[in-house]
Wavefront OBJ file of the C-alpha trace (Angstrom):
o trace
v 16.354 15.580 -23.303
v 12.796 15.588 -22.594
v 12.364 12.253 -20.514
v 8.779 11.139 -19.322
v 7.919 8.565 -16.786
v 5.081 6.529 -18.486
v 1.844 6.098 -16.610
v 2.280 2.442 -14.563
v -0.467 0.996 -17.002
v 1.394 1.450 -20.208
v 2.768 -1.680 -21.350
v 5.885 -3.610 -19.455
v 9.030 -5.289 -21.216
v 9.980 -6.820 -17.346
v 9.254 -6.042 -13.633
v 12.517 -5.915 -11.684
v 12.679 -6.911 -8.007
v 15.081 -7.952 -5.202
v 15.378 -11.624 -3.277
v 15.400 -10.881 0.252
v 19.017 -10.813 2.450
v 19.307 -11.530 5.860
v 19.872 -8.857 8.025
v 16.849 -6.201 10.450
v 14.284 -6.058 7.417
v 14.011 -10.108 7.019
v 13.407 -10.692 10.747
v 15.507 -12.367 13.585
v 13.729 -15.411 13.875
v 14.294 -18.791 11.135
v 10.395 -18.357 11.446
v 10.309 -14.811 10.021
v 12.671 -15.060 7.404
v 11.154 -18.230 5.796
v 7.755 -16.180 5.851
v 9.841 -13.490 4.033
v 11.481 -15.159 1.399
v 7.766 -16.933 0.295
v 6.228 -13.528 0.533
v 8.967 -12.132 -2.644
v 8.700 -15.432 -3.998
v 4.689 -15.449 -4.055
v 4.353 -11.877 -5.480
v 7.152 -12.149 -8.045
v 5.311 -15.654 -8.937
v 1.792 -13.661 -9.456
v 3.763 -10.965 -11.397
v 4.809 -13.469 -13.730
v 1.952 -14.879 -14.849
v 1.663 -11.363 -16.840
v 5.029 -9.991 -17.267
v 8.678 -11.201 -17.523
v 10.598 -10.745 -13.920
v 14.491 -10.311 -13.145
v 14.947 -10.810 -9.772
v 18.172 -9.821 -8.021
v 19.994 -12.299 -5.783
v 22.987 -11.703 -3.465
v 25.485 -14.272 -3.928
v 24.884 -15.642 0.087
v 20.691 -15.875 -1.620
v 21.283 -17.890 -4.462
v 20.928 -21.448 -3.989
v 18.052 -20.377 -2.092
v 16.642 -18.445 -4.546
v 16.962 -21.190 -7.331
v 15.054 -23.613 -5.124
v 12.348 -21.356 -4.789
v 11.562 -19.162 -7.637
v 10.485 -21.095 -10.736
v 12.445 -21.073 -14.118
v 10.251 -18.263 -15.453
v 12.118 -15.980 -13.113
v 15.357 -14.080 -14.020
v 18.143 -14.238 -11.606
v 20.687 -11.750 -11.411
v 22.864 -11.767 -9.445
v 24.019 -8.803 -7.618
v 24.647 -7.529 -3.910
v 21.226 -6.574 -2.029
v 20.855 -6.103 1.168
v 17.405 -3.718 0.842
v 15.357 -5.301 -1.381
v 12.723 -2.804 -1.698
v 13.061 -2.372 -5.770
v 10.682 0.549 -5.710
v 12.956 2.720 -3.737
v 16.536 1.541 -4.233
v 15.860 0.800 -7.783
v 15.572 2.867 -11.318
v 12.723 4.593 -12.189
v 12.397 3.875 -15.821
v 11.633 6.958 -18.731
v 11.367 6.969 -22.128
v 12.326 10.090 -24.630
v 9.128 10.523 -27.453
v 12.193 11.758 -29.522
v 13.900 9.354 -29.613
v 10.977 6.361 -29.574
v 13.842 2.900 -29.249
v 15.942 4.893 -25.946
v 14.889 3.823 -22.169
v 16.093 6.307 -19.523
v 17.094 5.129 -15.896
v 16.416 7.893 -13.619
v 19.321 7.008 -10.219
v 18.112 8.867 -7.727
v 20.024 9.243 -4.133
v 18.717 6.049 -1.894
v 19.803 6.852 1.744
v 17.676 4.520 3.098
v 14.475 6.506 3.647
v 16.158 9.208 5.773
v 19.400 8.197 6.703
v 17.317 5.488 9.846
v 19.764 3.789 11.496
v 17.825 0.225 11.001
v 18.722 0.887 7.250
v 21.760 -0.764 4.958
v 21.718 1.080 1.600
v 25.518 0.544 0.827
v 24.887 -2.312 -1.591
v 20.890 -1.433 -2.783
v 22.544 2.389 -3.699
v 23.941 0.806 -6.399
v 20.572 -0.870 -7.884
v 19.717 0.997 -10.151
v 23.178 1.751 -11.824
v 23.629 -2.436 -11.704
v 20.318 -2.470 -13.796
v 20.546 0.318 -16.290
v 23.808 -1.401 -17.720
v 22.244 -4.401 -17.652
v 19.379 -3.281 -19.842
v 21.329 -0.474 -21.739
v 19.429 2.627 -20.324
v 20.880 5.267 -19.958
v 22.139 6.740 -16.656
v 20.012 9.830 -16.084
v 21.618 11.217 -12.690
v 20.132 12.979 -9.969
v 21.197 14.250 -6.944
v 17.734 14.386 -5.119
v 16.954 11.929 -2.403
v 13.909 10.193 -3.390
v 12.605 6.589 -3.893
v 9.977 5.569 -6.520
v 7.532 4.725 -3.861
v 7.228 8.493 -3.076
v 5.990 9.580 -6.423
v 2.989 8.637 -8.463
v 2.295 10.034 -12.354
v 0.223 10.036 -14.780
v 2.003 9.608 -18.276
v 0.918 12.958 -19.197
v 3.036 15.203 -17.167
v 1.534 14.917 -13.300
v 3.417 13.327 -10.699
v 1.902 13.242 -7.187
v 4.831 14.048 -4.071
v 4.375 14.385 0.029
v 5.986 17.083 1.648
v 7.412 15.145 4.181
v 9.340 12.917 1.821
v 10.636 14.881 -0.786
v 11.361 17.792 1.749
v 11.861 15.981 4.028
v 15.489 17.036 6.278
v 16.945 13.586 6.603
v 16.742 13.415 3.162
v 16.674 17.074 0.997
v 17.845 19.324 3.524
v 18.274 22.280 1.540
v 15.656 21.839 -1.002
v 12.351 23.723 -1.872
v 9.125 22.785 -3.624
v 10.471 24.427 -6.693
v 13.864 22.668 -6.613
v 11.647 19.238 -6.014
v 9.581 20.293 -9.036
v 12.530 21.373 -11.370
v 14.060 18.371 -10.781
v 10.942 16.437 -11.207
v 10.864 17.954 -14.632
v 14.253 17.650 -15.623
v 13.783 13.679 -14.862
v 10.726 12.410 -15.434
v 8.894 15.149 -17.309
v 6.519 16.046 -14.712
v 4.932 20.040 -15.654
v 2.564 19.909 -12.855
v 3.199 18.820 -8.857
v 0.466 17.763 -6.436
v 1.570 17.668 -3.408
v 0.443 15.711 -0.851
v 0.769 17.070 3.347
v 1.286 13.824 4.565
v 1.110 9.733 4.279
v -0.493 7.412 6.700
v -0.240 7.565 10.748
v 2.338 3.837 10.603
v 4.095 5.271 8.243
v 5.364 7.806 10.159
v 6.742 5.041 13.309
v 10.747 4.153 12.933
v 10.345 1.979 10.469
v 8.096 3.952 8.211
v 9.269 5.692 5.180
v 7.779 9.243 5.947
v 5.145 9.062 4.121
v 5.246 7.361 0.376
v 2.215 8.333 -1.711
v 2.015 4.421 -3.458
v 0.384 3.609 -0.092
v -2.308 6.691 -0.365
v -2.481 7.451 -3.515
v -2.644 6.255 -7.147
v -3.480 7.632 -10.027
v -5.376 4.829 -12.475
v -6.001 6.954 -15.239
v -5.582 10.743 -16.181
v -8.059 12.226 -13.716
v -8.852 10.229 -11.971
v -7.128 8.926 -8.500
v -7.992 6.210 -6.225
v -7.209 7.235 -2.241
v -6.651 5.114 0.943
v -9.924 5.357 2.685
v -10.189 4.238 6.298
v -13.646 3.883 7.521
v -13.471 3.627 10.902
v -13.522 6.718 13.041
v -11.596 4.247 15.983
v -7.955 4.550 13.690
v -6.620 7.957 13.189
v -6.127 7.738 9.119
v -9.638 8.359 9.097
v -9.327 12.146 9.789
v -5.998 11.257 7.878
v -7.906 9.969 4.534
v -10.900 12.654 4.689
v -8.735 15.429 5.067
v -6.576 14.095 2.133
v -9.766 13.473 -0.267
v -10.472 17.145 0.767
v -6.768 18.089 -0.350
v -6.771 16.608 -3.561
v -10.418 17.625 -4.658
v -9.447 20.699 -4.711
v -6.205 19.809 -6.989
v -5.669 19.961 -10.482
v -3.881 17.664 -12.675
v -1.409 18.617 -15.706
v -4.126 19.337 -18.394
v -6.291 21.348 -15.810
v -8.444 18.505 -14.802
v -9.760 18.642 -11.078
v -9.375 15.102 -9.775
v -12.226 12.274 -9.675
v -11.414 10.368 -6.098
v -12.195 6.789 -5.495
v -12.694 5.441 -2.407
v -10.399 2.508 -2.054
v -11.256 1.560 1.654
v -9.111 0.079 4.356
v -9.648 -3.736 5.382
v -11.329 -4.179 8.946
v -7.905 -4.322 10.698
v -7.538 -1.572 12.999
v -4.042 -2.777 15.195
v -1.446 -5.110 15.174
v 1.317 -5.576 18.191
v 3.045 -2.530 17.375
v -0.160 -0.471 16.743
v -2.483 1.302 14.272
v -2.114 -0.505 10.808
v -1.625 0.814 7.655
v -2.998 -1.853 5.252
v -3.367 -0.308 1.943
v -5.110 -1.870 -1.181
v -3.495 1.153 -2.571
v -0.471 0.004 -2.817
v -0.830 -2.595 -5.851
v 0.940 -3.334 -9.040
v -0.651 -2.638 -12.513
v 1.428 -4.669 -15.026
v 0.075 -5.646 -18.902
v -3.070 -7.354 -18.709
v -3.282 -8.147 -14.683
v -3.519 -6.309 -11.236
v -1.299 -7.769 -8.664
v -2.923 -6.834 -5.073
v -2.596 -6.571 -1.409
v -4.490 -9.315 0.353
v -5.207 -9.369 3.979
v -6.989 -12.399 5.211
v -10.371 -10.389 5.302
v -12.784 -12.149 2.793
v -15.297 -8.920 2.500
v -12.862 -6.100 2.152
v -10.164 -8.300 -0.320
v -13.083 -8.861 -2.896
v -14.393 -5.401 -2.039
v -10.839 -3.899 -3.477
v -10.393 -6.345 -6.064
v -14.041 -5.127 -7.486
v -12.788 -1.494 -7.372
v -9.299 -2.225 -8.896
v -10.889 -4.673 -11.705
v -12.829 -1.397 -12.395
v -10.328 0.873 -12.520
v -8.412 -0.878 -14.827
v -10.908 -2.546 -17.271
v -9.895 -5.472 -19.492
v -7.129 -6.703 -16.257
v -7.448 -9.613 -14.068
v -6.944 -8.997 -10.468
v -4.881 -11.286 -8.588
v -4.493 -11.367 -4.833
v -1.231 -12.121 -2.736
v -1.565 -11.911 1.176
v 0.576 -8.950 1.456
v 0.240 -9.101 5.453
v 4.565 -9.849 5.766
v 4.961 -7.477 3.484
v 3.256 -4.500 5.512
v 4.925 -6.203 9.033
v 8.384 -5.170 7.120
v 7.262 -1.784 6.356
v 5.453 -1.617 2.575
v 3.484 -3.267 -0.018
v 3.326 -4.866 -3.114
v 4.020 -2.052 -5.056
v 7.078 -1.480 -3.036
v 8.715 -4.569 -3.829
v 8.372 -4.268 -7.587
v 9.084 -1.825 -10.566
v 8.065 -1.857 -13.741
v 10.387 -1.520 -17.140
v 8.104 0.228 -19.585
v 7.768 -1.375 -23.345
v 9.966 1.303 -26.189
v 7.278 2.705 -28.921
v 9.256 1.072 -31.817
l 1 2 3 4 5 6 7 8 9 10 11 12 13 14 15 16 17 18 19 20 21 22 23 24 25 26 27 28 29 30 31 32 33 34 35 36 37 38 39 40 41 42 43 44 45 46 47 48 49 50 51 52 53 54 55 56 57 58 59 60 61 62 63 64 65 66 67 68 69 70 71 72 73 74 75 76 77 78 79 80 81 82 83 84 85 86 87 88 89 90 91 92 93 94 95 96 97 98 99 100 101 102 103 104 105 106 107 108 109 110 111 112 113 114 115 116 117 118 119 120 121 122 123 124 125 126 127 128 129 130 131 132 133 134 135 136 137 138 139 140 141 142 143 144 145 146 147 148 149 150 151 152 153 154 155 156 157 158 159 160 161 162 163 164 165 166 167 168 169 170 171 172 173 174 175 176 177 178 179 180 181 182 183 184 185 186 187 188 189 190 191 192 193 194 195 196 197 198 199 200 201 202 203 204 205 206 207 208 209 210 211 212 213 214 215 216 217 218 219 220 221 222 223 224 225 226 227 228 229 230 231 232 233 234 235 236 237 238 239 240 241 242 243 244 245 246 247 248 249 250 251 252 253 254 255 256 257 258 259 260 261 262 263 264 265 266 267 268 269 270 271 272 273 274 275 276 277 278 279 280 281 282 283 284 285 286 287 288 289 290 291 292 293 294 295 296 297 298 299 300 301 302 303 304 305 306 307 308 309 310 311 312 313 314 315 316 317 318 319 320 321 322 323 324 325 326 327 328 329 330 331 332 333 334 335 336 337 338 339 340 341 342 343 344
């Protein structure tokens, strides 16, 4: 069946997510999990405002969750103990045969590499839990992957980084050509760009290897807007130049060579653990608004939300301070995915 993964600005029925659980990736401190739970409860607040949201709750989460998410969010309950939807969840296709069918691609969730921080027991079975809960169907794959570690375009190119999809901890025995077969057999990507790398962080324990929907994203056939740190004092700024070099010289499905937009880095060079990899990037594009990474920094938040209201005209841009987010190890994006509207 020839399943495509829309582009992330076609229209959304819902955007799923997960309520945090306790446990290593809501913090040890009363302090840091109450800062976690009104992070998700902020973003999937801001998400609302432009498209339904189902929110998964484990049963130990759910009078806490009813207290704090408004009735305009869906609960549904279900074990988490990841709550990273991006990764552990579906990635949604549709079939242009058959225009009223949705297509839940389940791929392997090991926890980004097998790390032994990680619980994936219950959040392996997200995407399953959802597809029967939305009647897609089950389109099973055997590769290790998360949705944070591919970007597309709608129109058959899907952006990948070596050290994800190949990565050992994850795809072992895999080449780029069983990566890209499989990328075609699921989503209906023809053409693979692949990226060398991700950002410096995201390459400490807690990192995921290097996900592309913290570099990368593609806003419209074409045309890509890239991480760019500015200062030479952080090393993503060899990181970003030599990555705007690698993908000018790219080509997307129809032929295109690639328009790059700088989308640069907020002032923040360090936190306590190091080099910082704040990404505007790393945003949500759902209906008729923009949901992005804030960072406390007046001057480079309404610098990005400029460039993202221009990238996708006709969208508001709202900001969520995305700061607990990125101490946790991603972004807005990673915390949400998007159920694409059914031509009817």
């Amino acid at each position: 069946m020839p399943w495509q993964m829309p582009s992330e600005t076609a229209r959304h029925d819902r955007v799923w997510m997960a309520f945090p659980a306790e446990g290593e990736t809501l913090g040890d401190t009363d302090a840091l999990r109450e800062e976690g739970y009104a992070t998700w409860t902020a973003v999937a607040h801001a998400v609302s405002e432009f498209t339904p949201v189902t929110m998964l709750v484990d049963p130990a989460e759910l009078n806490r969750a009813r207290r704090m998410l408004s009735s305009d969010i869906t609960i549904l309950e279900a074990p988490v103990d990841e709550f990273w939807m991006r990764d552990s969840g579906p990635t949604f296709v549709v079939d242009a045969e058959r225009p009223g069918v949705l297509g839940a691609v389940d791929w392997v969730f090991n926890g980004w590499g097998a790390n032994s921080w990680a619980s994936w027991t219950k959040s392996g079975e997200h995407a399953r839990i959802i597809a029967s809960e939305v009647g897609a169907e089950l389109v099973s794959s055997a590769l290790v992957n998360e949705g944070g570690g591919i970007h597309v375009d709608g129109e058959g190119t899907v952006l990948l980084t070596e050290t994800v999809q190949l990565d050992p901890r994850r795809n072992p025995y895999l080449d780029r050509q069983r990566v890209e077969a499989e990328m075609l057999r699921t989503i209906g990507a023809t053409k693979a760009v692949w990226l060398p790398r991700g950002l410096t962080r995201d390459y400490d324990e807690f990192g995921t290897n290097g996900h592309v929907d913290i570099v990368a994203a593609i806003t419209s056939p074409g045309r890509i807007l890239l991480h760019a740190q500015q200062d030479p004092a952080h090393p993503d700024f060899e990181v970003s130049a030599a990555l705007r070099e690698h993908l000018a010289g790219q080509t997307d499905a129809a032929g295109r060579t690639f328009e790059i937009v700088d989308l640069p880095a907020p002032s923040t060079l360090r936190d306590e653990e190091g080099f910082v990899d704040w990404s505007y990037v790393n945003h949500l594009v759902t209906n008729d608004g923009v949901i992005a990474c804030g960072f406390d920094d007046d001057v480079a938040d309404a610098r990005a939300r400029d460039i993202l209201a221009d990238a996708y005209p006709g969208r508001r841009v709202v900001t969520v301070d995305a700061r607990p987010l990125f101490d946790r190890g991603g972004g807005i994006h990673c915390i949400t995915q998007q159920q694409p509207t059914l031509a009817r």
